[in-house]
N, C-alpha and C positions, 0 to 999 in steps of 0.2 A: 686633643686638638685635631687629631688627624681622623677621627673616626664622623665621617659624613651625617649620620643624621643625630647628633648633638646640637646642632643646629645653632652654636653658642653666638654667632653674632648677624650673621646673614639676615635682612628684614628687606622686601621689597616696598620703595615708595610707593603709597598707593595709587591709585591711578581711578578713584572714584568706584570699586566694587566692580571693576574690571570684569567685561562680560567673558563668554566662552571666546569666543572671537580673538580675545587681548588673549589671555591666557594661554591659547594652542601658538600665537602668534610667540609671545616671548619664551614657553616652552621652546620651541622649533631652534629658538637661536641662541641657547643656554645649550641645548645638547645637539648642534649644529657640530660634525665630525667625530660623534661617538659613535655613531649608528650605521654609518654612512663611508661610501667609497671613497677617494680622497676623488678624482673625476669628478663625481659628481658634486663637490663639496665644490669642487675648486669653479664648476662651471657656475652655480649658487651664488657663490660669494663675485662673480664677472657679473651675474645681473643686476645682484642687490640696490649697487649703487644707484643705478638709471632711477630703480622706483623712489628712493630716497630723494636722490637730486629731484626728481619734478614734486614730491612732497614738501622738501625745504622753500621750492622755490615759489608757491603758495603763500609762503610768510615771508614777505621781505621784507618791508622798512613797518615795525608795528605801529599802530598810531600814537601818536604822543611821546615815541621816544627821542631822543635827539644824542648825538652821539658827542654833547656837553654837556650829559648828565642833569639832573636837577636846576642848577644852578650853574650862570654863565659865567661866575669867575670860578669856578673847580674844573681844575686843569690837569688831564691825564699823559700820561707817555704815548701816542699814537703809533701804532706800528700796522702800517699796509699788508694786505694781503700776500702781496709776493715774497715780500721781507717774512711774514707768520710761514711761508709755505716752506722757503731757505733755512729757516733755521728748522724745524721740525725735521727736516730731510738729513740734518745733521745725527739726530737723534733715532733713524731707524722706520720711519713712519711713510717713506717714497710709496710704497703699494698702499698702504692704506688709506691713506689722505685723501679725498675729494675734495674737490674746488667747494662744494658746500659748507664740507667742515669745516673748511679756512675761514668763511663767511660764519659760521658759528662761533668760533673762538673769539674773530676779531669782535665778533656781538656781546660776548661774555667779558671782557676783559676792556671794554671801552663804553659799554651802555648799561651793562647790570649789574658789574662791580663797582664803578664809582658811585652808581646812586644808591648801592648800601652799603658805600663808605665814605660820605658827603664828609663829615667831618674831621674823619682824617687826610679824606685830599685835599682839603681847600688850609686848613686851619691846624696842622701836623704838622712838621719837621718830619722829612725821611726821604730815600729816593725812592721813586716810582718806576726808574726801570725794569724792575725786578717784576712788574704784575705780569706779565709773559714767559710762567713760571717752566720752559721747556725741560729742566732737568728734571724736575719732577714727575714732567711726563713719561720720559724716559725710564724713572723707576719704577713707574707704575702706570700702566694701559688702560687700567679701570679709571683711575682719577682725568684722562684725556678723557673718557666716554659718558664719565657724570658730568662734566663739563659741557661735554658736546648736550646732553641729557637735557641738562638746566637750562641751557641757553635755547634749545628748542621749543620746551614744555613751556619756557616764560613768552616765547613769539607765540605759540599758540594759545595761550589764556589772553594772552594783551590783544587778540585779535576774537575774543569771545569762544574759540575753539578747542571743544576737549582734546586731550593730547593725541598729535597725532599719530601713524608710523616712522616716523623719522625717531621723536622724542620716546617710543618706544622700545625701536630697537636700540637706542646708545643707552636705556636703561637697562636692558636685558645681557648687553656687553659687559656693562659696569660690574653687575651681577656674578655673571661666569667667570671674570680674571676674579675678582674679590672671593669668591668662592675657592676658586683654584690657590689662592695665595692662604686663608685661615687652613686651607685643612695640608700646609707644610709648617711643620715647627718651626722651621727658619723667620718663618714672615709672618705670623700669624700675628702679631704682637707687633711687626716694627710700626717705626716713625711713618713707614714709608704709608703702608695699610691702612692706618689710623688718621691718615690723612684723605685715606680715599672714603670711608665711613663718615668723616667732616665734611667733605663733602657733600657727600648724601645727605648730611642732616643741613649743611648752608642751603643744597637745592628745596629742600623739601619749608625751610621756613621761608625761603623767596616766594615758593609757590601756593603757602597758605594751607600746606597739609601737616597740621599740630598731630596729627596720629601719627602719623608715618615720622616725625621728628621723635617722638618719645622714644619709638621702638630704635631709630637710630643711635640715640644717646644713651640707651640701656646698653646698647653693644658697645660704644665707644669707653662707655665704662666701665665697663667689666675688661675690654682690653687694658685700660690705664693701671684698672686697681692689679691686673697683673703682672706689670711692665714695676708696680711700687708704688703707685700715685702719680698726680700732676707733677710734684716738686721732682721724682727721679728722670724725666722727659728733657730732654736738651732742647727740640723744639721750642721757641718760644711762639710760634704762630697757631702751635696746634693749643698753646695753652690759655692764649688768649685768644680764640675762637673758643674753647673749650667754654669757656667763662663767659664769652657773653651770649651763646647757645643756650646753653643751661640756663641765663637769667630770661633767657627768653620765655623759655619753657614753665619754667616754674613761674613767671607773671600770667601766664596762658592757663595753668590746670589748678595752679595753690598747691601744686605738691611742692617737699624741700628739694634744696639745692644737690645735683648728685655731685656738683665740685664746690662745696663750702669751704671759708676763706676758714683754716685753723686760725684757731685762738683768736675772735674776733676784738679789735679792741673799738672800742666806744666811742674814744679821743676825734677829732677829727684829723682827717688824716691827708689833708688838701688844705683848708683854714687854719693853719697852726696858729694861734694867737690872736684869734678872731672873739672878740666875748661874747657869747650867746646872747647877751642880756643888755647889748645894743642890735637887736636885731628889733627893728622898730616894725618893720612893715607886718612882722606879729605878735607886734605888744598889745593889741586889739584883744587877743584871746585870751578866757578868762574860762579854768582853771589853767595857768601857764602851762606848757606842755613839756612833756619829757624831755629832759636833758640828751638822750642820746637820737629822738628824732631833731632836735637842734641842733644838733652837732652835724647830720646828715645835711639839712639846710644850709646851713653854714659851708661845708664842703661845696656841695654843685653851684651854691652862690656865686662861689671865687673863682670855681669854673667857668661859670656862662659870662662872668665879667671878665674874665683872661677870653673865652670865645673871642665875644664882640670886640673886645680889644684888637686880636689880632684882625679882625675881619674890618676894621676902621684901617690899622696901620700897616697891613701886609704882613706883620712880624709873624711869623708862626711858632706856637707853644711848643716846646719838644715832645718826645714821644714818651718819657719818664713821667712827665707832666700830665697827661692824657694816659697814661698806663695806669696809674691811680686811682684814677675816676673809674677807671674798666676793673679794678678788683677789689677796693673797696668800698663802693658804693652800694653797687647789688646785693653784698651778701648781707649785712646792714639791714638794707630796706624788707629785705623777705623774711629775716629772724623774727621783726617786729610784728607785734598785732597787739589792736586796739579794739573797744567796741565798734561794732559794724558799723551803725551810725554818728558815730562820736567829731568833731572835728580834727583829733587826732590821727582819725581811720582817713580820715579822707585826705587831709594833707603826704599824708605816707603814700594811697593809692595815685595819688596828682605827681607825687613825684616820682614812683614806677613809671607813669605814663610820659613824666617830661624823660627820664632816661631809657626811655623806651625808643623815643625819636634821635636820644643822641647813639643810640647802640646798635638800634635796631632801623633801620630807616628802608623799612620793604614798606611800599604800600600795598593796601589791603587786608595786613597780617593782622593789624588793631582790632577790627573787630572780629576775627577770627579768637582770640584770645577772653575766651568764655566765663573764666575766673576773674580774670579785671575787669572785662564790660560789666557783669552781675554785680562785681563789688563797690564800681564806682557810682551804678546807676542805684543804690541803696543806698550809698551817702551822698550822693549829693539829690536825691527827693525826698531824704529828712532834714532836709537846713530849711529855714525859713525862706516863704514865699510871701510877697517880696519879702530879700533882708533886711536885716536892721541894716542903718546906717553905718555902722563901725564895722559890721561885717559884709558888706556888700563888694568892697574893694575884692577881698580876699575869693570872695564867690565866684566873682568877674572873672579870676586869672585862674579859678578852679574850672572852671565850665570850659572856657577857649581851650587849656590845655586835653581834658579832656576830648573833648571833640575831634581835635587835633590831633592827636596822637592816639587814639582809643576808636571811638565812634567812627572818625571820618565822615567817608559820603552816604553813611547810613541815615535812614530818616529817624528821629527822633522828635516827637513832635515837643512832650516834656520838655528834654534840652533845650530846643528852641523857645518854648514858651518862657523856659527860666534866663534865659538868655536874653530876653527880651525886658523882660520884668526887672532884671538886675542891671541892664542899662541905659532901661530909664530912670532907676532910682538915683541913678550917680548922673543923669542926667548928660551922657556922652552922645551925644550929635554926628563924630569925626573921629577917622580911624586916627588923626596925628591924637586927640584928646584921648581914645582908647589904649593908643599904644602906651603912653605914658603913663596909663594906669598898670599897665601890663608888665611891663617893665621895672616896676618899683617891685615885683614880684622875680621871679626865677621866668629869664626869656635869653631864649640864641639867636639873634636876629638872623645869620642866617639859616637856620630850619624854620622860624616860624611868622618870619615880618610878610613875604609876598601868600603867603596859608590864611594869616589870621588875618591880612588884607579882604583878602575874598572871602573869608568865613564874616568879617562884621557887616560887607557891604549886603550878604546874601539876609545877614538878621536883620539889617535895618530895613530892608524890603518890607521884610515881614511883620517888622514895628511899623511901617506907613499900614500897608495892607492891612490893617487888625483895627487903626485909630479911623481907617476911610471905613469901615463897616461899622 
């Protein structure tokens, strides 16, 4: 562990094939006081800041964010700048802190974490004081500088801009403690470390870089399996991140799960005494379908009806309840495989994509995710065009979700034309008429009613536009 070029878990986010430029630039600050006087180190590290502050200050409010997250009833714990600066000061951080990073944190922890974790703020049981995780900081300097990292790299992409010096050098920090800490026995391995590598791997699937997420999670698992596994870890944050990283990953490449659920049982595990063989909405399908993708169905079923529930009544589901859904659901869905174009394959890919949006809720990341785009776009352009009538419902709530959660603002002309094709056969006019189709299917109203809004109004454009030519 202690011998330097083993290189056993160190991986740099990528940064787009980072030119000579980027490279001397994050060399310089990984071996910043090895080489060097402490004088002139110390006069170095008195300028750094100035250039950084006028780089942060380049990216200030990005567009389209709003610091109510996604949705205006998901409600965070707000903590002001001078309260983030107070308590950090507590923890050791007085010389290092700039007035920007204050402004970076508060970005991280009020604008980029609630909207990928829409569903547990709004619709969890839990307290939220705890997202301004300073003791954490305090054990670890690298998990403050991916932080700062993430929350800069994401104002620069949401402003069209490669990353800049700012988000570079708090990646190159990240780096050199993380370094420093794997090659001492003591730390190579903790809670503490393997939090800063989750890290790395949460920035890296915010930012839409699936490469640089694999090579993260290759390290964080080779640290686990040496720690004993998931189940010997006290952390339960690290384990459920853990979990639903990896589903992330593995929807993205089709490789398996590097943290599979032992001894998968089949049962459902959310629907306990749900009969599979009242599930009507796919009685439609003829050869009936596997028992254990039904029992999956069945599952997220009772979930997206406990969502909407709570999102009607205020009641929030607990977190045992929703912890469920986060570990046995994914590992489930990725065991299975069916033929590639089968309706079986496809209702399995439709519901990676619906748990996609309750796990994963980064946008942009859908179509980055190479293995599910290819896989859903091959079943669903062998179903019939137009469908038959008994299967057209089911098509309907394939496609929306798809697009939704998969495609996005990608063009797809296909999608759209089947899209179109399949609602006029059911002859829907009106998103009230569409939603209720939609909904007799697997839907969370709040991830996908104000989306699949603007997604039908934008198809039926294109249904006018196609009938006036």
């Amino acid at each position: 562990m202690t011998d330097p070029a083993s290189g056993l878990f160190i991986v740099s986010t990528s940064l787009d094939k980072p030119d000579k430029e980027t490279r001397k630039f994050i060399r310089s600050h990984v071996m910043r006081g090895k080489n060097t006087r402490k004088s002139k180190r110390t006069k170095e590290l008195a300028k750094q800041p100035n250039d950084l502050v006028q780089d942060a200050s380049e990216n200030t409010t990005p567009q389209g964010l709003s610091e109510r997250g996604q949705h205006g009833r998901t409600q965070w714990i707000l903590m002001p700048p001078q309260k983030i600066a107070s308590e950090l000061r507590l923890f050791g951080y007085v010389e290092e802190m700039r007035p920007y990073m204050i402004d970076l944190i508060k970005r991280a922890f009020t604008i980029i974490k609630p909207s990928t974790y829409t569903i547990e703020v709004a619709l969890v049981e839990g307290q939220r004081s705890d997202m301004l995780c300073f003791d954490n900081f305090s054990q670890h300097p690298a998990l403050l500088h991916s932080i700062l990292f993430t929350a800069q790299a994401f104002c620069d992409l949401s402003l069209g801009h490669v990353y800049g010096k700012t988000a570079r050098f708090h990646l190159a920090k990240t780096l050199y403690h993380l370094q420093q800490c794997i090659q001492n026995d003591r730390e190579a391995t903790t809670e503490s470390t393997m939090t800063v590598v989750m890290s790395l791997a949460s920035a890296a699937a915010i930012l839409g870089d699936i490469e640089s997420l694999g090579k993260h999670m290759d390290g964080l698992h080779r640290m686990i399996e040496m720690r004993g596994g998931l189940s010997a870890l006290d952390s339960g944050v690290i384990k459920h991140k853990a979990h639903r990283i990896d589903f992330g990953l593995a929807m993205s490449t089709g490789c398996d799960l590097r943290f599979p659920q032992e001894n998968i049982s089949w049962n459902p595990q959310i629907a306990q005494g749900v009969s599979v063989t009242k599930l009507s909405e796919l009685s439609m399908i003829d050869p009936r379908l596997d028992p254990r993708l039904l029992h999956i169905w069945a599952d997220i079923l009772v979930f997206s009806k406990a969502a909407n529930e709570a999102t009607k009544t205020g009641v929030k589901m607990s977190e045992a309840f929703f912890s469920r859904l986060n570990t046995s659901v994914p590992s489930r869905l990725i065991a299975l495989r069916f033929c590639p174009t089968s309706v079986s394959e496809l209702l399995r890919l439709c519901m990676l994509a619906f748990m996609k949006s309750l796990l994963l809720q980064i946008d942009g990341l859908g179509p980055r995710m190479t293995h599910l785009v290819d896989s859903l776009k091959t079943a669903l352009q062998a179903q019939q065009m137009p469908p038959a009538p008994e299967q057209a419902r089911l098509l309907l709530w394939a496609l929306f979700i798809s697009k939704l959660s998969v495609f996005e603002d990608t063009d797809q002309d296909w999608l759209n034309e089947a899209m179109v094709q399949t609602a006029l056969s059911l002859d829907l006019r009106t998103w009230p008429q569409t939603r209720v189709v939609l909904k007799s299917f697997l839907w969370v109203d709040l991830v996908y009613n104000q989306s699949g809004k603007r997604l039908f109004d934008q198809w039926l454009k294109s249904a006018g536009n196609e009938e006036g030519q």
